[in-house]
Each structure stands twice: as structure tokens, then as C-alpha cells.
DRENNU-737456 format. One record per residue (C-alpha): x, y, z; residue in three letters. Coordinates in steps of 0.2 Angstrom, whole numbers, padded with zeros to 4 digits, always signed. Each point is the difference from the previous one (the first is absolute). Example, Ala and Ser with C-alpha at 12.3 -4.5 7.8 and 13.67 -1.06 7.14 Angstrom:
% DRENNU-737456
+0062-0022+0039Ala +0006+0017-0003Ser 
% end
This chain:
% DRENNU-737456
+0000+0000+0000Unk +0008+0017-0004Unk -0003+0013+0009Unk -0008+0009-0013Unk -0014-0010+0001Unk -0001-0004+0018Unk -0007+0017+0012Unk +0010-0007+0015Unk +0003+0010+0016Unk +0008+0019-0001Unk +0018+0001+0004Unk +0008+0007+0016Unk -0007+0017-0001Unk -0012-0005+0007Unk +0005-0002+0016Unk +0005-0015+0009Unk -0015-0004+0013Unk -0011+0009-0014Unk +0006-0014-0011Unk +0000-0013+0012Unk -0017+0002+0006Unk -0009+0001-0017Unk +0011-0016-0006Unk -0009-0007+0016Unk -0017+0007-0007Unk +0003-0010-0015Unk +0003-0015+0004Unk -0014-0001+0014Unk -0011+0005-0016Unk +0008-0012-0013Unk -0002-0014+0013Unk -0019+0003+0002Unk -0003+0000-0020Unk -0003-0016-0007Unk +0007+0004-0015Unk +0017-0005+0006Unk +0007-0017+0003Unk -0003-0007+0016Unk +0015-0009-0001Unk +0009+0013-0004Unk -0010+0010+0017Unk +0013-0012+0009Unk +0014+0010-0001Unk -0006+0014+0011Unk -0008-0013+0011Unk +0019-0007+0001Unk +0008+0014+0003Unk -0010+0006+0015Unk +0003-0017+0007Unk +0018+0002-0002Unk -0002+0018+0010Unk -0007-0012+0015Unk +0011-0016-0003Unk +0017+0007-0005Unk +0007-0015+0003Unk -0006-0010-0013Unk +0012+0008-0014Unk +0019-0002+0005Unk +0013+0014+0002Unk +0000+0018+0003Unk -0014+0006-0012Unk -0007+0017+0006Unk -0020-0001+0004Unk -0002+0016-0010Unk +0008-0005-0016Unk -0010-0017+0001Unk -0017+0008+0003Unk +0006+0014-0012Unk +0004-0010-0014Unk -0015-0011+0004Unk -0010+0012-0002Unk +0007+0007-0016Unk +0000-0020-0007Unk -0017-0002+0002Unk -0006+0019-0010Unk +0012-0005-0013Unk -0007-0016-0004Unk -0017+0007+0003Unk -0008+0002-0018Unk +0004+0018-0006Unk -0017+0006-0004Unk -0007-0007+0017Unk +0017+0011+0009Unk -0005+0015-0012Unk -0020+0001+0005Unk +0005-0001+0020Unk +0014+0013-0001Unk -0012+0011-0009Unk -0012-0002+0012Unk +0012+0005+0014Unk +0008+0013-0005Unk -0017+0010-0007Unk -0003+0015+0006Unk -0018+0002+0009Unk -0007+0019-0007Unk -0008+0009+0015Unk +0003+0021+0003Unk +0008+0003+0018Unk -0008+0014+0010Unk +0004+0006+0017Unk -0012-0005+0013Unk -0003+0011+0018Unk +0002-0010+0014Unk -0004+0012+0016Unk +0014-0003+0015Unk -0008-0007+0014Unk +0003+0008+0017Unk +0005-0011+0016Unk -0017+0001+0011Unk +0001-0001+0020Unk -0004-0017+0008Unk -0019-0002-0004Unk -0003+0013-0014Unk -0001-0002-0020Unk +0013+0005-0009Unk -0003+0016-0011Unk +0009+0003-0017Unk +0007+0017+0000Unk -0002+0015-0015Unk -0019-0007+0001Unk -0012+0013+0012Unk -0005-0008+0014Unk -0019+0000+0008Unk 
% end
């Protein structure tokens, strides 16, 4: 697959927790569509197995590179159109206008009396 073809994840611009968290998005979404594989939804299942049994795999492998790479296995082999309609979905933008909102500030009241919010008159 060439990455022409293939919409894969941004680059490190991004951000790295930025990344990391919409990497994780991803693949909670690709294993809930039934359009991919469910043997292929073993490697994510394998590699959080190894984050709780690190024992299993021999010699000093770093937890964040297997889970990582796991990770980044499992959307590669994912099919490309399936990947492509998921990272769309994530990173749409939702329209909507922000406006500022008045919140009165809320007075501390003494032992047994309501509070009152102040710039309002009071009766």
C-alpha cells in the first residue's frame, strides 16, 4: 500500500499525546466495525495482554514500543477505506457559534441563609 493511497495517521506535528490518543480512538473504533478481520482484532487484544503479562515475550522489550507498534500493526493491516472513514469521522470538525454566557458570582451566605448572586438587586 503506498502512501498515496492509504489516509494513515498525521505526522508528529501533531503532538505526541494528541497523536497517541486519537491512534487509541481508532483502533477502539476499528475493533467495534465488523468490517475488519476478527482475526486480525487479535493483535490489539495481544498486545494489551502483553502490557499485563510482560513475561510472556523474552528479553528487554519496552511496553511502549510493543503496545505502540501493536497498535500501529493492527491500523496498517486494517483495510484502507475502513481506516479512511474512521479518521474522518474523528477528526471532523462539529459547526456550532461560541457566545459568552453570564454566570452571576455567587456570594458566601452566613450559616442558615441563601446565597445571593451579586450585580443582581436584591428584594
Amino acid at each position: 500500500m503506498s502512501d498515496s493511497e492509504s489516509p494513515r495517521l498525521p505526522g508528529p506535528s501533531r503532538g505526541f499525546l494528541r497523536q497517541t490518543a486519537l491512534q487509541v480512538k481508532l483502533v477502539w473504533r476499528l475493533m467495534r466495525d465488523r468490517r475488519v478481520s476478527p482475526l486480525l482484532k487479535l493483535l490489539p487484544v495481544a498486545t494489551v495482554v502483553y502490557v499485563f503479562l510482560p513475561d510472556i515475550l523474552p528479553g528487554p522489550i519496552d511496553d511502549t514500543a510493543v503496545v505502540l507498534g501493536g497498535l500501529w500493526l493492527f491500523i496498517e493491516l486494517c483495510p484502507s477505506e475502513v481506516v479512511a472513514e474512521h479518521l474522518r469521522d474523528l477528526n471532523a470538525v462539529v459547526p456550532g457559534i461560541w457566545r459568552e454566557v453570564d454566570i452571576p458570582k455567587v456570594e458566601a451566605a452566613k450559616p442558615g441563609e441563601p446565597p445571593t448572586a451579586s450585580g443582581g438587586e436584591t428584594h
